[in-house]
C-alpha positions, 0 to 999 in steps of 0.5 A, spaced: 660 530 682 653 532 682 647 528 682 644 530 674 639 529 669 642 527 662 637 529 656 636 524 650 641 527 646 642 522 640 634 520 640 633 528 640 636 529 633 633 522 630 626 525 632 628 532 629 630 528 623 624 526 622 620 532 624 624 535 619 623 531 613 615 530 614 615 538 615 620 538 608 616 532 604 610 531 606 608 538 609 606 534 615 606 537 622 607 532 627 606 532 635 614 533 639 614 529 646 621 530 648 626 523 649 626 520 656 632 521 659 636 518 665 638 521 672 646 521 673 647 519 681 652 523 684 654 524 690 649 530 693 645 523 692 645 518 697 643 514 691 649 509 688 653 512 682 656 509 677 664 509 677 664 509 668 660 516 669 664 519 674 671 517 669 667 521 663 665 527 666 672 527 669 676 526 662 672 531 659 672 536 664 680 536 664 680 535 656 675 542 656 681 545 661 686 543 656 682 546 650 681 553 654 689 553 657 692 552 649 686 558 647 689 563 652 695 561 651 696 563 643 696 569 639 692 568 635 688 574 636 695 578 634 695 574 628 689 575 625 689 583 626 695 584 622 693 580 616 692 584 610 688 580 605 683 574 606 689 569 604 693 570 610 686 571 614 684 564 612 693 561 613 692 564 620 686 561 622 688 555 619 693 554 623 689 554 629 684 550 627 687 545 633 683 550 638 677 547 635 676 541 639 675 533 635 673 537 629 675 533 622 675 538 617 671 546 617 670 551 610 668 557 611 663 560 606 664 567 604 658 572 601 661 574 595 660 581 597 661 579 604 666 586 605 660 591 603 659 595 609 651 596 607 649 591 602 642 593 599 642 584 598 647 579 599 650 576 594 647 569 591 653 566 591 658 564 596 666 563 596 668 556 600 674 553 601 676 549 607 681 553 612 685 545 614 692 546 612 693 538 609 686 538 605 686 542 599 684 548 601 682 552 593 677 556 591 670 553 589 664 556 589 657 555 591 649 558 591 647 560 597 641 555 597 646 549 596 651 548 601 649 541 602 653 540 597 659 540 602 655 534 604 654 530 598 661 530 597 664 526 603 664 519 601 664 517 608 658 519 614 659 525 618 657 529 622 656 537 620 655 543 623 653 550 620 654 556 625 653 563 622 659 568 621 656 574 624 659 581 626 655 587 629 648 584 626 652 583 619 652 576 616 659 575 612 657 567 610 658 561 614 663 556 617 661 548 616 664 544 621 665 537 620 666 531 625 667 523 624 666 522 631 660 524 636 662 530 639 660 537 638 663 544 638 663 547 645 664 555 648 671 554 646 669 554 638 666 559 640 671 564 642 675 561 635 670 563 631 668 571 635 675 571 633 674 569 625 668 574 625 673 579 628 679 578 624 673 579 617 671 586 620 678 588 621 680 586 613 674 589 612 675 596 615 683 596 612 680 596 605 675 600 606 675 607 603 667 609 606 671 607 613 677 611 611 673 617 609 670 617 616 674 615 621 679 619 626 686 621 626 689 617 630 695 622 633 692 628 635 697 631 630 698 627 624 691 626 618 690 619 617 689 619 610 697 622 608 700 621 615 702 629 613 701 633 620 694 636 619 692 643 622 694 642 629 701 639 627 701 645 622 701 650 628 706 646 633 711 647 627 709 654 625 710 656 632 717 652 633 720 654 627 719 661 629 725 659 634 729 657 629 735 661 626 731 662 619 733 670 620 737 670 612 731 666 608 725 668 606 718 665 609 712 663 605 705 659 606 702 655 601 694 653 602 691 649 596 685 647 596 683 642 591 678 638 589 673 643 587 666 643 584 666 635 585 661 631 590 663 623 591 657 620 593 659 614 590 664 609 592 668 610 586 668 617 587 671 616 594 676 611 592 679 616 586 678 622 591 683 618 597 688 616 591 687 624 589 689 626 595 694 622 596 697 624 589 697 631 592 700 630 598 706 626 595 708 631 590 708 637 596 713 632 601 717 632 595 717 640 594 718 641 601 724 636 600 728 640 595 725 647 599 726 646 606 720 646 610 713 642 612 706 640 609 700 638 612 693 637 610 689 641 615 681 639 612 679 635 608 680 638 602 685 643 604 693 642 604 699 648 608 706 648 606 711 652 610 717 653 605 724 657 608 728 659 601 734 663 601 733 669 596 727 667 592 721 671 589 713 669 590 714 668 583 718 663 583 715 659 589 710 659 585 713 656 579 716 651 583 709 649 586 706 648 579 712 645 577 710 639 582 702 640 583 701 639 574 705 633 575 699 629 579 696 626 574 692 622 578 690 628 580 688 630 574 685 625 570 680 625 575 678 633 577 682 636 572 687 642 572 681 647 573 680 644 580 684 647 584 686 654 587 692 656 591 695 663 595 702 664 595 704 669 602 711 671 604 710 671 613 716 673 618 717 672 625 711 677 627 706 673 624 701 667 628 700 661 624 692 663 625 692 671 622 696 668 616 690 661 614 684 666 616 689 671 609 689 665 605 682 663 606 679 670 604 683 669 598 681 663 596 674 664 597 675 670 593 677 666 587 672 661 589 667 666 587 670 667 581 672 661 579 664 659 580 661 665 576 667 662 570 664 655 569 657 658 568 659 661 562 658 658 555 664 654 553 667 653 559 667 645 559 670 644 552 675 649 554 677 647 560 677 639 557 682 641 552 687 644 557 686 638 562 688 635 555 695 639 555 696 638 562 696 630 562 700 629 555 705 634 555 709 630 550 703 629 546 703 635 539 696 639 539 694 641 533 690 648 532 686 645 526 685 639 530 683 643 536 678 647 533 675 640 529 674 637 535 671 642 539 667 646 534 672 653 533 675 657 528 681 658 530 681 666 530 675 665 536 678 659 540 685 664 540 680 669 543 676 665 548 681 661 550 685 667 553 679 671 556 678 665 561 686 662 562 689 669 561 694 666 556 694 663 549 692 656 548 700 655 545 702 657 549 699 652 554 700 647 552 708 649 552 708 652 559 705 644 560 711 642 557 716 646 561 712 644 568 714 637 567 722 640 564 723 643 571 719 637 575 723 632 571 731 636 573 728 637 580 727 630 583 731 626 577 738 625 574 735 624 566 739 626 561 738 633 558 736 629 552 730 624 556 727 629 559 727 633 552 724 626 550 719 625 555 716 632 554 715 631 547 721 634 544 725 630 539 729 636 537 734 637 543 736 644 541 728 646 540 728 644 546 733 648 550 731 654 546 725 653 548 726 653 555 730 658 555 725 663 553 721 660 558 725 661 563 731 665 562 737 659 563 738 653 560 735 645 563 743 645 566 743 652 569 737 651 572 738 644 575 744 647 578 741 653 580 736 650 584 
């Protein structure tokens, strides 16, 4: 052991007390002279040293080893990362609560908007509980300003540290450490609770829609918001399945581009546009489950399908994919039907996946120009309300005189305007929307005939396969069979 100097610890934080209480009561500056220590002989020192010394330093040298081995050896950090909520995080660390040396009980103190990525203020309150598996470990809430409450309720003296929880400059709350006997953290708490702030940040990113929005896939061919292949998995598909024997099925590429005329500056608006996307992605993974092929989200607000069918028209392509695209109604309730605008092109062998994205782009920004120069138009906003209307409750009756209450029509103008922007009749609409979700529901379920007339508003059965068969030329059960 070497020769040292011990400095006054206990008298140092009796003299801060004070210092502190006159600064706080009094408001009384009062001159700090440092406590006399004592010099520690060792054996650099031909001084004598006193063998009492020598034990403690040995014990606490060997008990700071043990600490440091049962660190290195946990899986704590595994834990933490695969925590999903704040519950889990708290039960993980909590568990390891023994890394943390001598300590008789910790809380935690959590602002309670501690998952903000860029809180203009933080919260005035805070979130407390203690981490200790055999202490009651229930909610309670405190004001920032009084967290030696936590110290007015022991009914026993003890020692308490406050040590901040703290990520990349960003102040999640904080963890008071309480001990009944002389002892104080050390690295090894300091290590534990690097973890802890790790662990919040983790939770934090996972819930985390702004992080979401902005982060990069992490396979070089997947988009890491649906996990559908994004514009490179696309292009390896497309090409490889110019090697597959496809010779006697038609090919056809869908783009979809949705989304439009709305910009989400808000975090409400990123948490409906993620919800949105995902809507859209799942009805085309079961498109191309029914119809044989792939789909992918190659930008932000675009998607691809690459169908192989055996022989079938555009036209009923197309059918197929409003069938499933109006019967997002997540979708829908948010950006509405008038959001989205598709290109439908037969390819063969010949084609490259480049030459046939850049024809779907020219054609959606056509119609992009034109769908812009529409919602100029007087009218536009009530018309295209009423036919969002008919597409998220299909089952519902829609009356003419209702229609024209609600938005100040007469019937005669509402007939002729409606038409002059959709390029249909608003009856037949609403129909149509009730069909769609027909095909949809005979497509992707086993209800009976007679639910699916229910579910979309028919409670006359034969009304129902009437209709549908004006519609599209076969009754539900025929075209159930047929596709």
């Amino acid at each position: 052991m070497l020769t040292s100097y011990q400095f006054n610890r206990k008298q140092l934080g009796r003299d801060a007390v004070k210092i502190l209480y006159k600064k706080l009561k009094l408001n009384i500056d009062i001159e700090f002279q440092p406590p006399k220590g004592r010099l520690i002989h060792g054996l650099s020192c031909p001084c004598d040293f006193s063998g009492t010394d020598l034990k403690e330093e040995q014990v606490y040298s060997r008990t700071n080893m043990q600490y440091m081995q049962w660190g290195l050896s946990s899986n704590m950090d595994q834990k933490i990362t695969s925590c999903r909520t704040l519950d889990e995080l708290i039960q993980v660390m909590g568990e390891f609560q023994y890394l943390v040396r001598y300590v008789q009980n910790i809380f935690v103190c959590l602002y309670e908007n501690w998952y903000e990525y860029h809180p203009y203020t933080l919260s005035d309150n805070l979130s407390c509980r203690s981490i200790m598996p055999w202490f009651d470990t229930s909610v309670f809430n405190l004001r920032k300003n009084s967290l030696t409450d936590i110290i007015l309720s022991s009914e026993t003296p003890a020692a308490y540290y406050f040590s901040p929880l703290i990520f990349d400059n960003r102040l999640f709350g904080y963890l008071i450490l309480k001990y009944d006997n002389p002892d104080s953290y050390d690295y090894n708490f300091k290590f534990w609770i690097k973890s802890f702030s790790n662990g919040l940040e983790f939770l934090r990113l996972k819930h985390d829609i702004n992080y979401l929005l902005e982060c990069q896939p992490i396979s070089k061919m997947k988009d890491n918001v649906t996990a559908l292949n994004n514009d490179i998995g696309m292009k390896k598909t497309f090409d490889n399945s110019l090697y597959i024997n496809n010779e006697n099925k038609k090919r056809f590429f869908i783009m979809i581009r949705c989304c439009l005329f709305y910009d989400d500056f808000d975090d409400i608006g990123k948490k409906h546009r993620i919800s949105s996307i995902l809507d859209i992605a799942e009805a085309l993974k079961k498109l191309t489950s029914i119809i044989s092929g792939t789909c992918g989200r190659i930008n932000d607000n675009t998607f691809l399908c690459i169908l192989y069918a055996d022989d079938v028209s555009i036209k009923q392509i197309e059918d197929y994919f409003l069938s499933f695209i109006t019967q997002c109604k997540e979708y829908l309730s948010f950006y509405g039907i008038g959001s989205f605008l598709y290109c439908i092109l037969p390819f063969n062998e010949t084609d490259s996946y480049t030459d046939i994205k850049q024809k779907c782009l020219e054609k959606i920004n056509l119609k992009l120009d034109a769908a812009f120069a529409m919602r100029c138009v007087n009218h536009y906003n009530q018309l295209i309300e009423m036919r969002n209307e008919f597409y998220l409750n299909p089952q519902k009756e829609f009356l003419t005189k209702d229609l024209c209450q609600k938005y100040s029509f007469s019937p005669s103008y509402l007939r002729v305007i409606y038409k002059k922007f959709f390029g249909v009749s608003f009856i037949h609409d609403c129909i149509a929307s009730r069909i769609y979700k027909a095909k949809y529901l005979l497509l992707t379920t086993d209800l009976k005939i007679s639910e699916i007339s229910d579910d979309c508003g028919y409670h006359d059965t034969k009304y129902f396969l009437r209709q549908f068969h004006n519609f599209t030329g076969m009754t539900p059960s025929q075209y159930r069979i047929t596709n």
